[in-house]
C-alpha positions in Angstrom: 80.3 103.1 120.9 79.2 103.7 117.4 77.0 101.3 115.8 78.0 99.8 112.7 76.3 97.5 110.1 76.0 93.7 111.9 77.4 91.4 109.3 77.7 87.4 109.8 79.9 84.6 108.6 79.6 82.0 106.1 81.5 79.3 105.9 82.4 78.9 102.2 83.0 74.7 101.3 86.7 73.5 101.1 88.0 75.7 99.3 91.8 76.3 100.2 94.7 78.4 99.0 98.4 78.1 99.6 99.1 80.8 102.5 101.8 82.2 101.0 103.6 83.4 103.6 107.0 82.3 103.4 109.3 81.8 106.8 106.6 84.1 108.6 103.8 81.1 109.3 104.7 78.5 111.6 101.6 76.7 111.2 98.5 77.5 110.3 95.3 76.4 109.2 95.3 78.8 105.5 91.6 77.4 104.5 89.4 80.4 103.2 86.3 80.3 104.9 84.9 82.9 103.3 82.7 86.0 104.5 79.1 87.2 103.2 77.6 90.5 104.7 73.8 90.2 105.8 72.2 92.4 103.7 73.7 94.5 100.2 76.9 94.2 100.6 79.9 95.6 98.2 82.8 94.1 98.8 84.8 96.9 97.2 83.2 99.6 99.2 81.4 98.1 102.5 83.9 97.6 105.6 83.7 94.6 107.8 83.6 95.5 111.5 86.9 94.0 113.1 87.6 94.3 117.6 91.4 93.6 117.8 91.9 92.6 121.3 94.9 93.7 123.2 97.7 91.7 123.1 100.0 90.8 126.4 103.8 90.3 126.4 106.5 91.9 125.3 105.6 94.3 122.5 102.1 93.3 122.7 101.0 97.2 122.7 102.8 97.8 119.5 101.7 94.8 117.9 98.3 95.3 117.9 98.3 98.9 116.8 100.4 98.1 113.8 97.8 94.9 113.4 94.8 97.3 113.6 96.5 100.1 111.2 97.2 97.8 108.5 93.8 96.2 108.9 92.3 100.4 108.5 95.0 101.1 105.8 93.5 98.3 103.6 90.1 100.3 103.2 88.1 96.9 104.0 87.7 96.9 107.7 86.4 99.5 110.0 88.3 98.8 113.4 86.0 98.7 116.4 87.5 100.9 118.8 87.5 98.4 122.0 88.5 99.6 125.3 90.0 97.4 128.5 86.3 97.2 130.0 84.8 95.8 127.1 87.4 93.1 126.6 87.1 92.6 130.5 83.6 92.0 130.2 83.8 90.1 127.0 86.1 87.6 128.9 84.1 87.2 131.6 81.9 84.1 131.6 82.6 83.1 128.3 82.2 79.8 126.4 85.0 77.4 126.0 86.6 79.9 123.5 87.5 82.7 126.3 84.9 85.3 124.4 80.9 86.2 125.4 80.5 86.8 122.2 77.1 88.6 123.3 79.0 91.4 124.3 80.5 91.9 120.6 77.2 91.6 119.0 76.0 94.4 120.8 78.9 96.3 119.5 78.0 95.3 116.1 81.1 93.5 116.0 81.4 91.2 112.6 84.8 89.5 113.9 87.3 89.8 116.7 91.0 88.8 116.2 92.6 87.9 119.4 96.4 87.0 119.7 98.5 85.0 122.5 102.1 85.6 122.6 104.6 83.1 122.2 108.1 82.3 122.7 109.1 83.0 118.9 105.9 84.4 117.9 102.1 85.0 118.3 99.2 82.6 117.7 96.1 84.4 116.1 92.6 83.4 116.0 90.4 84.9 114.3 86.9 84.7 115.8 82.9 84.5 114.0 80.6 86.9 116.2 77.3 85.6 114.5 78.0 82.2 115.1 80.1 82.1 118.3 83.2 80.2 116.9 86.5 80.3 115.9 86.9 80.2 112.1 91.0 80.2 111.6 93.8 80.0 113.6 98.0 80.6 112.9 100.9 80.8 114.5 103.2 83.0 113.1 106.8 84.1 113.6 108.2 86.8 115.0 112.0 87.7 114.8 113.4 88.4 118.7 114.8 91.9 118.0 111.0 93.7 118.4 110.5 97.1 116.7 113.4 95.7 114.2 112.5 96.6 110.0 112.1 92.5 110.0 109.8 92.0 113.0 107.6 94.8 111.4 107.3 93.3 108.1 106.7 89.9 109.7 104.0 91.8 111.4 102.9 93.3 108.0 102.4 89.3 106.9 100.4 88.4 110.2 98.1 91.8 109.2 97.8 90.3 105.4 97.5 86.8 106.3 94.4 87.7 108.6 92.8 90.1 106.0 92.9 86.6 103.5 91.0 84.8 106.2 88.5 87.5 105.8 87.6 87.9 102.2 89.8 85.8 100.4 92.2 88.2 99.2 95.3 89.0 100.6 96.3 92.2 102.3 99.0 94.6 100.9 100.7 95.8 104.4 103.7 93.8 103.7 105.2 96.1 101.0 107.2 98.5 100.9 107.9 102.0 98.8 110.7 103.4 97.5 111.3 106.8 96.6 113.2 110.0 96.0 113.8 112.6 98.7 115.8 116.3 98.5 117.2 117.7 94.9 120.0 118.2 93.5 123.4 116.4 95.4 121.1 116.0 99.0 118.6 113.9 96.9 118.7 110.0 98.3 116.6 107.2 97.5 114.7 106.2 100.3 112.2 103.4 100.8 109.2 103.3 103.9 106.8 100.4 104.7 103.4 100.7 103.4 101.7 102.1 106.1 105.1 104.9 106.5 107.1 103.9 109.2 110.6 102.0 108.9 112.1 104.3 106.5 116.1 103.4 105.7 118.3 105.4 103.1 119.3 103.0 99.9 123.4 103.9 99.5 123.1 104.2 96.2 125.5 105.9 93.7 125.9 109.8 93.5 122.7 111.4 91.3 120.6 107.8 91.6 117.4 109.0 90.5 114.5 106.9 89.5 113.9 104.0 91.1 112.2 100.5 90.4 111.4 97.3 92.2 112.4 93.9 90.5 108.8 91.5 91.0 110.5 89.8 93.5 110.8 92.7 96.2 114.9 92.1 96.4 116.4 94.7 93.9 115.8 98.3 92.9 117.1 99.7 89.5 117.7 102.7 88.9 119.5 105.4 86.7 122.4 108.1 87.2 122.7 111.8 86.0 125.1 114.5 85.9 128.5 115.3 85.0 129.2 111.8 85.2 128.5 109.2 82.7 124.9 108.0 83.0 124.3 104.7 84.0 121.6 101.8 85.0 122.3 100.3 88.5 120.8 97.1 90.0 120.6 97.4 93.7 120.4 94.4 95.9 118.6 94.8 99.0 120.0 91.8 100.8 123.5 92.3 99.9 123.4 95.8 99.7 125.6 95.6 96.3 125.5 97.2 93.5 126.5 96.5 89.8 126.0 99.0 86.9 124.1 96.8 84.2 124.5 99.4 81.3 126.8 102.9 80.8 125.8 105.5 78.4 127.9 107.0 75.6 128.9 110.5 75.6 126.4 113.1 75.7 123.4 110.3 76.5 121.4 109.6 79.2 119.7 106.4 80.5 116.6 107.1 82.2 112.8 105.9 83.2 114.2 101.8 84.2 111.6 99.5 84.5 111.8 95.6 84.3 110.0 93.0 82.8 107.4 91.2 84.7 109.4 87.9 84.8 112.2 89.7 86.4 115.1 88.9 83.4 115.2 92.2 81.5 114.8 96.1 82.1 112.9 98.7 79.8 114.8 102.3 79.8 115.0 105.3 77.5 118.2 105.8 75.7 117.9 110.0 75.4 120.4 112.1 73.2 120.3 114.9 71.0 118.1 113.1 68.6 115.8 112.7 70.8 114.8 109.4 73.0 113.7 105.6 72.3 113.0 102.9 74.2 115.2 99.9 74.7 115.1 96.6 76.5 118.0 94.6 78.1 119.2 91.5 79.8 120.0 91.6 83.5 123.0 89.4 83.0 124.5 92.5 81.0 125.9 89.9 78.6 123.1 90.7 75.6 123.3 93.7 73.7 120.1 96.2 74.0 117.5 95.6 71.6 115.9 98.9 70.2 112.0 98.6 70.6 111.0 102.3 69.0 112.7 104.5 66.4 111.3 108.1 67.3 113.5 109.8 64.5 113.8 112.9 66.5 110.8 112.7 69.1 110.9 111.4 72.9 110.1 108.1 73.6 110.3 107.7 77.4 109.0 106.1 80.6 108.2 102.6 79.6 106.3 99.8 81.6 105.1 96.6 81.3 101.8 94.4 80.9 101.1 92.6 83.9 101.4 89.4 81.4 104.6 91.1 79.8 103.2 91.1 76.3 102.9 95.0 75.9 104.3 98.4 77.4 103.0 101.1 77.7 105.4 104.5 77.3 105.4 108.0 76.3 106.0 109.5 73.5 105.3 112.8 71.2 105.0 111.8 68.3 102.1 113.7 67.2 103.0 117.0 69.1 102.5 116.9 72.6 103.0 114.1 75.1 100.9 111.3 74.7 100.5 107.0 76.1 101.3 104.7 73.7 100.3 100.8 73.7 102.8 98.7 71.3 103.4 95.1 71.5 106.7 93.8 73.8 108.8 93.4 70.9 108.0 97.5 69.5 106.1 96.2 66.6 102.1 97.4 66.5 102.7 101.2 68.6 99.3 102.3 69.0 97.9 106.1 70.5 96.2 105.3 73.8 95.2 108.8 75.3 93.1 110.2 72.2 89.9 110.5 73.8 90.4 114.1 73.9 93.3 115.2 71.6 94.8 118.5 71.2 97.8 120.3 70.9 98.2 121.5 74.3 97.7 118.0 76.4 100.5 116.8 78.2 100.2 113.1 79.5 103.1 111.0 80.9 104.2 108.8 83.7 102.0 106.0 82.9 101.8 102.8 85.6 100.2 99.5 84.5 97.9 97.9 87.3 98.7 94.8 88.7 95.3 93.3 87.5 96.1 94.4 83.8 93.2 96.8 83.2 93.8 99.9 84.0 96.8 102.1 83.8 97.4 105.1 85.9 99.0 108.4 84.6 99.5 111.7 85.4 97.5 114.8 82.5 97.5 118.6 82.8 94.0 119.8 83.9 94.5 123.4 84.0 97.5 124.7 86.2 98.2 121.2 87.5 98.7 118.1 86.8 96.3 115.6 88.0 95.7 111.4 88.2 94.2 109.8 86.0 93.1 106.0 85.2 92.4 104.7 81.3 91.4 101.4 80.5 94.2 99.2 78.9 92.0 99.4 76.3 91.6 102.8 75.9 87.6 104.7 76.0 87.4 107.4 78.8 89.7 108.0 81.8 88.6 108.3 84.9 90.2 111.6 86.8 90.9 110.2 90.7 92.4 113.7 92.4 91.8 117.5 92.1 93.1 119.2 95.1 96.8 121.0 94.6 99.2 119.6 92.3 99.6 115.9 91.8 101.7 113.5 89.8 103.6 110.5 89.4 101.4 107.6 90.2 102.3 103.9 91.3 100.2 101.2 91.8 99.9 99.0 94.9 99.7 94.9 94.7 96.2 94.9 95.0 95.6 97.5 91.9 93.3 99.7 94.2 95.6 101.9 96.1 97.9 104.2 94.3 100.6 106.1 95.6 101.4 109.6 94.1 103.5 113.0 94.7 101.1 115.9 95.8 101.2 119.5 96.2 98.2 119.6 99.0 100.2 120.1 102.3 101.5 122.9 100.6 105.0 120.8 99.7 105.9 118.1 97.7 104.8 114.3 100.1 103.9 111.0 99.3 100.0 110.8 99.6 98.0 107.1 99.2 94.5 107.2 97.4 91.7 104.2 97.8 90.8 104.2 94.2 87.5 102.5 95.4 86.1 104.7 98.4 88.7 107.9 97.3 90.5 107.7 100.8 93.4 109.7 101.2 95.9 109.3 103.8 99.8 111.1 103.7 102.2 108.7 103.4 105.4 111.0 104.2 106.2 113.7 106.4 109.7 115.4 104.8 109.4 117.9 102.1 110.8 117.2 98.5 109.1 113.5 98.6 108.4 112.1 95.1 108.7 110.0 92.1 107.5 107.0 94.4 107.3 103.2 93.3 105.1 100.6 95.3 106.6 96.9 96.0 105.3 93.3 94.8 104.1 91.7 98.1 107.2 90.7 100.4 106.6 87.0 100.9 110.4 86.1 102.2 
């Protein structure tokens, strides 16, 4: 067994959070107890050391592996890699809590999570190796129909709701990522869980291309091309309707949707032969557009939104080549972003606005390529976060440290996910032709 860096709980005092979990908890205890490391620890790059026991019942197998994968897949937990002896031994001659946790400290073990199936769901405890105690507990519900795409995202919660009990901040398993597969009439939105499993085809309208996640997880929007008229369309998961919330006029195209943080209005280009601006609009469809810039002949495209809704960042060419732009939510005050190094021949677009509000990702050509790149909100020097093949298109995750991106280095076009902390890459898709991907809010209900 490899050794790994002992760590030790602390209990932090009293300090509780709302669990957040929607119809997945049953009941839990949701205080944050807190975690220190012995020694220098960086809670952005050190892992805690986590044994996942092995879970009975039906499904039990499953369970745990998707438990363990999110818990790797968050980039904060190195999972101990426990076999059936160890947990035999473990058991044996334990203290009131069923564990020697003697054996787990010579593991270097930091925590254990051990789960108990029950009739509708599993309880989960989550067990201090240092001090010998359990430290949380949940029960949490599972719906019947195992393997279904509900029982894995209510999995997904359990996986988050454990990595809270840990440091304090919630994991980002239960999202989900939508995306565009194939070209021309084969292409199809698609959307996959976080971790790439559970993928489902969106029946959207012929040519949907584009898509965005309302906050709340429960719509996409997206836009039409082609040789019919081009249109916005709102997507509701739940339903599975559709409604188109704005048509162009002839010989325009809608494109680049994005909505508003509070959910009530969607940012789009308006592109024609005069070139392209950007507009905002009301999702009840009963308000007309408001113009936000007046490009007089240049592109104005791809527009997103300010975590706190008061700015977007787009882009635009107004001084030559493409370029990010910062203006105010209402178009007034359009500042240059991306001048830190400014020629004729740059080429940056397909700016994403962190969760956290300060950083934004984007994609620049570097040479052949194009390649990720992050830039303060405020602006000063980018930071360049991949160099291998061609990559482009970046989205952020909830947790505004994992990004998920289009990339050339399998040799095709696939989703890939980057650690923006530890530079951790892992391929999110397997199908050639995977791209233009956009990363869910967390799915809470």
């Amino acid at each position: 067994m490899k050794a790994f860096a002992r760590a030790a709980f602390a209990l932090a005092a009293g300090m509780a959070l709302n669990a957040g979990t929607g119809r997945t908890a049953l009941a839990q205890d949701t205080t944050f107890r807190g975690i220190t490391l012995v020694g220098n620890y960086d809670p952005l790059r050190d892992k805690i050391s986590v044994a996942v026991l092995p879970v009975s019942g039906a499904f039990g197998d499953s369970l745990r592996a998707i438990i363990q994968r999110d818990l790797d897949f968050s980039d904060r937990f190195t999972i101990l890699p426990v076999e059936g002896g160890d947990v035999d031994a473990a058991r044996a001659g334990g203290a009131a809590s069923g564990l020697n946790y003697s054996i787990f400290q010579r593991l270097n073990a930091a925590a254990v999570v051990q789960m108990t199936s029950m009739s509708n769901g599993i309880h989960v405890a989550l067990h201090d190796v240092a001090k010998g105690q359990v430290v949380n507990v949940g029960d949490f519900a599972l719906p019947s129909a195992g393997f279904s795409r509900e029982w894995r995202l209510a999995v997904h919660r359990t996986s988050d709701e454990i990595a809270r009990w840990m440091t304090g901040q919630r994991g980002i398993a239960a999202t989900r990522i939508a995306y565009i597969r194939g070209s021309g009439k084969s292409a199809a939105i698609r959307i996959v869980d976080s971790d790439g499993a559970g993928e489902i085809t969106v029946p959207t309208d012929e040519n949907g291309f584009g898509p965005a996640w309302h906050p709340s997880g429960t719509m996409l929007a997206y836009h039409t091309y082609g040789d019919v008229a081009s249109r916005i369309v709102l997507f509701d998961l739940a339903t599975a309707n559709s409604r188109t919330l704005a048509t162009a006029p002839r010989n325009t195209q809608y494109i680049t949707p994005s909505f508003t943080p509070d959910g009530t209005s969607i940012l789009y280009a308006r592109s024609g032969e005069n070139g392209s601006d950007i507009y905002a609009v009301g999702l009840s469809g009963t308000d007309a557009p408001r113009r936000l810039t007046a490009g007089r002949g240049a592109q104005n495209t791809s527009p997103t939104s300010s975590p706190d809704g008061r700015r977007v960042v787009y882009v635009g060419n107004g001084h030559g080549q493409p370029e990010l732009y910062i203006m105010d939510a209402d178009g007034t005050d359009a500042r240059l972003l991306t001048e830190y190094d400014f020629s004729d021949k740059n080429y940056r677009s397909d700016p994403d606005w962190s969760p956290d509000g300060r950083l934004i990702a984007y994609q620049e050509q570097i040479g052949p390529n194009f390649q990720i790149r992050t830039i303060r909100a405020t602006g000063g020097a980018p930071k360049q976060l991949t160099s291998e093949g061609a990559n482009e298109q970046p989205s952020w995750a909830p947790d505004s440290r994992h990004v998920v991106f289009t990339s050339t280095r399998s040799g095709v076009r696939q989703l890939w996910v980057l650690d923006t902390e530890t530079f951790r890459m892992r391929q999110l898709t397997t199908s050639a032709g995977s791209r233009l991907a956009a990363w869910s809010s967390r799915l809470t209900q």
